[in-house]
C-alpha positions as CSV (number, residue, x, y, z in Angstrom):
1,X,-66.4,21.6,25.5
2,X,-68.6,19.9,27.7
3,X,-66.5,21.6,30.6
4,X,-66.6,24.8,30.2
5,X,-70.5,24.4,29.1
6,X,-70.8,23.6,32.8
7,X,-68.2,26.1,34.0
8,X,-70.1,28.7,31.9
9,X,-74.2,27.0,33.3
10,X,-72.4,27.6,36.6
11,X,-71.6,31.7,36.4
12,X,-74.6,32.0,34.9
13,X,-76.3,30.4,37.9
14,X,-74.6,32.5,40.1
15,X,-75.4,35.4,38.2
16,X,-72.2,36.4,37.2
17,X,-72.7,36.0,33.6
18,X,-75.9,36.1,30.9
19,X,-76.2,33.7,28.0
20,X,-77.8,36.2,24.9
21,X,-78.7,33.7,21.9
22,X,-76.5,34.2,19.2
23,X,-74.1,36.3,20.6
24,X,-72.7,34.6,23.5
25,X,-72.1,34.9,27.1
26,X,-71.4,38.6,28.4
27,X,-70.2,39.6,32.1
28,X,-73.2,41.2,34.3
29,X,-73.1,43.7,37.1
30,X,-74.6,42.2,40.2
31,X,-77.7,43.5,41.4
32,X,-79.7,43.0,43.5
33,X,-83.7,42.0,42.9
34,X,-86.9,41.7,44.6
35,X,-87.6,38.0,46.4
36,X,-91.4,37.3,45.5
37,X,-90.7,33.2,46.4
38,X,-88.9,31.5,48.6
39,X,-88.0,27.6,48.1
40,X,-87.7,26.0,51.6
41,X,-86.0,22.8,52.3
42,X,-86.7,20.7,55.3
43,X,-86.3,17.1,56.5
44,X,-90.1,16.7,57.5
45,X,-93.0,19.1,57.3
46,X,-94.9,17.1,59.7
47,X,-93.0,17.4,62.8
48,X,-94.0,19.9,65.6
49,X,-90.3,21.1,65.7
50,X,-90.5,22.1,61.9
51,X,-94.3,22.7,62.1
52,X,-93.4,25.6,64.5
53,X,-90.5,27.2,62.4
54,X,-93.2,26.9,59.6
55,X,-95.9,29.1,61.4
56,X,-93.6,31.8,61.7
57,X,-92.2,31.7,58.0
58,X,-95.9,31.4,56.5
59,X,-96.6,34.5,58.7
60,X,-93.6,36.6,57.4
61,X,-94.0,35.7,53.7
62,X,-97.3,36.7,53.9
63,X,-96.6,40.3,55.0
64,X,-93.7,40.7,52.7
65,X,-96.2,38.9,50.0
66,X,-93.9,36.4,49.0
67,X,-94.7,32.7,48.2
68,X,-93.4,29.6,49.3
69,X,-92.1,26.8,47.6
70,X,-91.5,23.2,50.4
71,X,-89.0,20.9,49.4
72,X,-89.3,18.3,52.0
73,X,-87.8,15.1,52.2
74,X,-90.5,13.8,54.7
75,X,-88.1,11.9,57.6
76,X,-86.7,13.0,60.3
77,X,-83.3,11.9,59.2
78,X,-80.7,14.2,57.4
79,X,-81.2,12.5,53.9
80,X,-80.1,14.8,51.7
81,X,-79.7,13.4,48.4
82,X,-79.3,14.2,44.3
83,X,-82.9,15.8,43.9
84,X,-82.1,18.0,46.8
85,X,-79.5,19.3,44.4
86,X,-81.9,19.5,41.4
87,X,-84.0,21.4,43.4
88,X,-81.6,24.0,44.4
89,X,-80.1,24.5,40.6
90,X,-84.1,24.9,40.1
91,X,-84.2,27.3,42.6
92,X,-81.5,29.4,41.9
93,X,-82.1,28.8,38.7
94,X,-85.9,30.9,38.6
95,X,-83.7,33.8,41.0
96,X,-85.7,32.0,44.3
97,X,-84.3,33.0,47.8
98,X,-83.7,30.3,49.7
99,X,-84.6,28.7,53.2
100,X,-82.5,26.0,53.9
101,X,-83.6,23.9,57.6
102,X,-81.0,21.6,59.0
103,X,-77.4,20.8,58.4
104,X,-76.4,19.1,54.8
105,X,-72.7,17.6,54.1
106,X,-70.7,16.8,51.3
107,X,-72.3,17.3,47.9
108,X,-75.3,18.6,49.2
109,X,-73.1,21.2,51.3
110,X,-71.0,22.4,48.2
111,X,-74.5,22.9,46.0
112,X,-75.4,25.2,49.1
113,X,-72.2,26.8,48.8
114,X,-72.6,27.4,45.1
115,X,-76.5,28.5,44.8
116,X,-76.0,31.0,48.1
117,X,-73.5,32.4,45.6
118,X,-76.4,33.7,43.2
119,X,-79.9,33.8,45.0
120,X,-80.2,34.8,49.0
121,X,-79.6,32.3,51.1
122,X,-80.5,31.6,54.9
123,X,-79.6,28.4,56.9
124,X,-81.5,27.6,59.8
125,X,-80.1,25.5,62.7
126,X,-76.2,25.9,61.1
127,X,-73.5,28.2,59.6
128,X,-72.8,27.7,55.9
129,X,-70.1,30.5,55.4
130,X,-72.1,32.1,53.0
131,X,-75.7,34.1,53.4
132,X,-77.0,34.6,56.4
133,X,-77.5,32.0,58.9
134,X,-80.4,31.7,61.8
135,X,-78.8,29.9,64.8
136,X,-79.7,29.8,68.4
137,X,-77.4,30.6,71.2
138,X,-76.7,26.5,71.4
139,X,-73.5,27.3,73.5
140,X,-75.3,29.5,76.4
141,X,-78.5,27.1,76.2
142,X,-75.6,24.1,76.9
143,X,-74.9,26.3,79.7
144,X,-78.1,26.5,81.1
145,X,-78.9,22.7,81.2
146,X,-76.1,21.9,83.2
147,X,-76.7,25.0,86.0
148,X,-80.2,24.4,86.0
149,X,-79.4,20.2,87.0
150,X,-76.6,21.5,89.2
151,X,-79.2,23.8,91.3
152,X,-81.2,20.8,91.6
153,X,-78.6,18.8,93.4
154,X,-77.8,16.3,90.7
155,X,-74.7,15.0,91.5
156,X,-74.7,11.9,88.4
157,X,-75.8,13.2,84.7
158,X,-76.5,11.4,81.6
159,X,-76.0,14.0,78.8
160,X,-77.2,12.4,75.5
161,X,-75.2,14.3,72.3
162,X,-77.6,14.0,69.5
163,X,-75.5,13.7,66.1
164,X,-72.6,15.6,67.6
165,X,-71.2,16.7,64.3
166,X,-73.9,18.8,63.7
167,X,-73.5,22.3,64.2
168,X,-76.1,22.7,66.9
169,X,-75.7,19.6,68.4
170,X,-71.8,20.8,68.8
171,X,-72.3,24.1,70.2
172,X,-74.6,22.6,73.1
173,X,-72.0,20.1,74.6
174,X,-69.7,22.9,74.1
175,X,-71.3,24.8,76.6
176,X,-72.0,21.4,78.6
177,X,-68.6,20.8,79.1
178,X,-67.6,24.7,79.9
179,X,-68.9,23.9,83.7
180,X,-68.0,20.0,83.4
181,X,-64.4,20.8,85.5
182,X,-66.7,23.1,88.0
183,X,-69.2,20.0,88.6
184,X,-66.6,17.2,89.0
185,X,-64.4,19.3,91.2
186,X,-68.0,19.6,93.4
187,X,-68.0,15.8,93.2
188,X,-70.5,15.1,90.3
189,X,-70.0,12.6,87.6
190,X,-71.1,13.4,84.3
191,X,-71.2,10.8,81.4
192,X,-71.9,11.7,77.3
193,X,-73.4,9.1,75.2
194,X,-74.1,9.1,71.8
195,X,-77.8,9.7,70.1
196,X,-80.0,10.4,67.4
197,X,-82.4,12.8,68.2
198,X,-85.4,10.4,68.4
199,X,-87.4,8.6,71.6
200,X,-86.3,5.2,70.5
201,X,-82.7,6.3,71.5
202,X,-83.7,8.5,74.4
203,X,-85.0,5.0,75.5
204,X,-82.6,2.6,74.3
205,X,-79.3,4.5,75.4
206,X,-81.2,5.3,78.9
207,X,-81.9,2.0,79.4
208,X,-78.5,0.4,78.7
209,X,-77.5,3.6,81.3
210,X,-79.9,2.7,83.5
211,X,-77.6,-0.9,84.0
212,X,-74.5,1.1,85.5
213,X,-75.8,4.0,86.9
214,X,-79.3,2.9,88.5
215,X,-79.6,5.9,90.4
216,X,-78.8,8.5,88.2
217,X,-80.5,11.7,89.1
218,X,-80.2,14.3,86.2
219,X,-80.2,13.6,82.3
220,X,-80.1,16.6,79.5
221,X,-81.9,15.4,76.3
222,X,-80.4,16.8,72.5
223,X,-84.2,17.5,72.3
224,X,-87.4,17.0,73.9
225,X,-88.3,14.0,71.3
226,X,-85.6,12.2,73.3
227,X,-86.9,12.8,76.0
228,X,-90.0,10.9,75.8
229,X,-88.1,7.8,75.2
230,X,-85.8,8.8,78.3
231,X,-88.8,8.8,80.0
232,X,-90.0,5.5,79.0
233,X,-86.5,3.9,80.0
234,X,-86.6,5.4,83.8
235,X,-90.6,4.2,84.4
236,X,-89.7,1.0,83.3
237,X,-86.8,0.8,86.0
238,X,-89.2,2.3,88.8
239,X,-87.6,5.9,88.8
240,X,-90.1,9.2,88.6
241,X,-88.9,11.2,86.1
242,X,-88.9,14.9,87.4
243,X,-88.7,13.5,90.6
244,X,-86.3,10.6,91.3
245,X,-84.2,11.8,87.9
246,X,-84.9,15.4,86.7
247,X,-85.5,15.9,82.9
248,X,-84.1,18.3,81.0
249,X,-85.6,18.8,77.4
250,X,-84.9,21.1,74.3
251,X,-87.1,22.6,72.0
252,X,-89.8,23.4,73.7
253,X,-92.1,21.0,71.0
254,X,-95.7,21.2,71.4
255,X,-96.1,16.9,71.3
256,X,-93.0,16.9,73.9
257,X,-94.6,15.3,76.6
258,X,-98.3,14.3,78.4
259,X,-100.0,16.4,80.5
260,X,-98.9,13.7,83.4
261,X,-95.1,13.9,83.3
262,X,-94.2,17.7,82.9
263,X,-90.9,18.6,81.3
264,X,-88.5,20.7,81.7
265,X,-87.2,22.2,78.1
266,X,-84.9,25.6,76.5
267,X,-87.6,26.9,74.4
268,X,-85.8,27.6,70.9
269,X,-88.2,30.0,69.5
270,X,-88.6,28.7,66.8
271,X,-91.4,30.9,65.3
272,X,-89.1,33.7,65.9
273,X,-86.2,32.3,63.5
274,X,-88.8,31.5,61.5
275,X,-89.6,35.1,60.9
276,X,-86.1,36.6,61.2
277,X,-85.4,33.6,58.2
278,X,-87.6,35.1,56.0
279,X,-86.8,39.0,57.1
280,X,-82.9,38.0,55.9
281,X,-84.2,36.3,52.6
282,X,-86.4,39.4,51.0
283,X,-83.7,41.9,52.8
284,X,-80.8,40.2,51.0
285,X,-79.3,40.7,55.1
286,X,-76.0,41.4,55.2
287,X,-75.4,39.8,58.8
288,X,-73.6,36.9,58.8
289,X,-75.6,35.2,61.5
290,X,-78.2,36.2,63.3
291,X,-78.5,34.9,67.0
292,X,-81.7,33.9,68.6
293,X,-81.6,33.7,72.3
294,X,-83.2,30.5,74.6
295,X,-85.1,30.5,77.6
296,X,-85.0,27.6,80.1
297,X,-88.7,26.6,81.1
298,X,-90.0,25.0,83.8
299,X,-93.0,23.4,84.0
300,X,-94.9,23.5,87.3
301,X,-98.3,21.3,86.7
């Protein structure tokens, strides 16, 4: 009994069934229904990366005149956990659409799977299979950070990976490694190191670099967080950074840098898939994934 009560709480959560008391459960058409709030879950709400993709979700559900609902786990870490699943029953639960910011496994990636089955349902920053999902271009932008270090005369390149497991994180040393046969057969040497998205391992896996390779000349950060700790790592070892070792960040984060040490970034656009997020969610999109290009920016002051 107590299986099929779930198996039964399940259709009806994903809208496939209605419970009518005292008669039963009866089969429904599927339709769909106006969005008038959105639960969004995030990592951190506090973060310029996510603060940014906020702005242009607050902005869009305000024209569509839909209200928000945060879930936020408050860390910059990928801590998805048992309430994050009680929240997204909840959600789907009162017919929400659904924002979900950041790549979940597991459990937590099967409750997506389920819930995206009943209520609309965007992922931001990876693919679920299911809804609509609001990605960058992560493979061309990998593209870009190696040609713009090649045009620079690099010739040895730290690449710091991020988590590469992560959807993102994978698509950008995809494109890394696309020109990696071009840039060794020119005579480079390009080394991949593990990383977690952060300054303290920009600095700490920079440093222990730093040991071998004292004159490296180009490093490409898994964001521009990192980046500030590479930069730590190459002051402390008497290197300029933009000028002894170019920088390459990504994000294009408002706290990325100081107004002293200008840094190269991909700008994301992050208020842009914040909007087109929303857009899919009260348009029940059809579109598998939507793409949002990047743009390589200098900084020149």
């Amino acid at each position: 009994m107590a299986t099929a009560q779930k198996a039964l709480g399940e259709l009806r959560r994903e809208g496939y069934i209605e419970a009518r008391p005292g008669e039963g459960y009866f089969v429904l058409e599927k339709k769909a229904h106006a969005i008038t709030r959105i639960s969004l879950f995030m990592p951190h709400s506090g973060l310029s990366f996510f603060t940014l993709i906020l702005g242009g979700i607050y902005a869009e559900a305000r024209k569509h005149g839909v209200d928000l609902e945060i879930n936020s786990l408050n860390t910059d870490k990928l801590l998805w956990n048992d309430s994050t699943m009680e929240q997204l029953e909840k959600a789907a639960d009162g017919g929400n659409g659904i924002i979900f910011i950041e790549e979940p496994f597991d459990r937590v990636r099967e409750k997506c799977d389920t819930v995206a089955c009943a209520v609309p349902f965007v992922s931001m920053e990876w693919v679920l299979g299911r809804g609509t999902a609001v990605v960058n271009d992560y493979t061309r932008s990998g593209e870009l950070a190696l040609e713009y270090l090649s045009e620079r005369g690099c010739g040895d390149i730290l690449v710091l990976k991020g988590r590469e497991l992560q959807y993102n994180a994978s698509r950008k040393l995809r494109g890394i490694r696309r020109g990696c046969d071009d840039f060794t057969a020119k005579g480079g040497q390009i080394t991949f190191m593990a990383s977690d998205f952060d300054a303290y391992t920009g600095y700490t896996v920079t440093k222990d670099f730093l040991e071998t390779h004292p004159d490296v000349d180009g490093i490409i950060c898994a964001n521009d967080y990192e980046a500030i700790g590479v930069m730590g790592a190459l002051v402390e070892k008497g290197r300029l950074p933009g000028k002894d070792t170019h920088i390459l960040g990504y994000g294009n984060m408002t706290d990325k840098t100081t107004t002293y040490i200008p840094l190269a970034t991909i700008d994301q656009h992050l208020e842009r898939m914040g909007r087109d997020a929303v857009r899919a969610v009260v348009s029940d999109c059809p579109e598998p994934v939507i793409t949002v290009p990047t743009e390589l920016i200098i900084s020149n002051h």
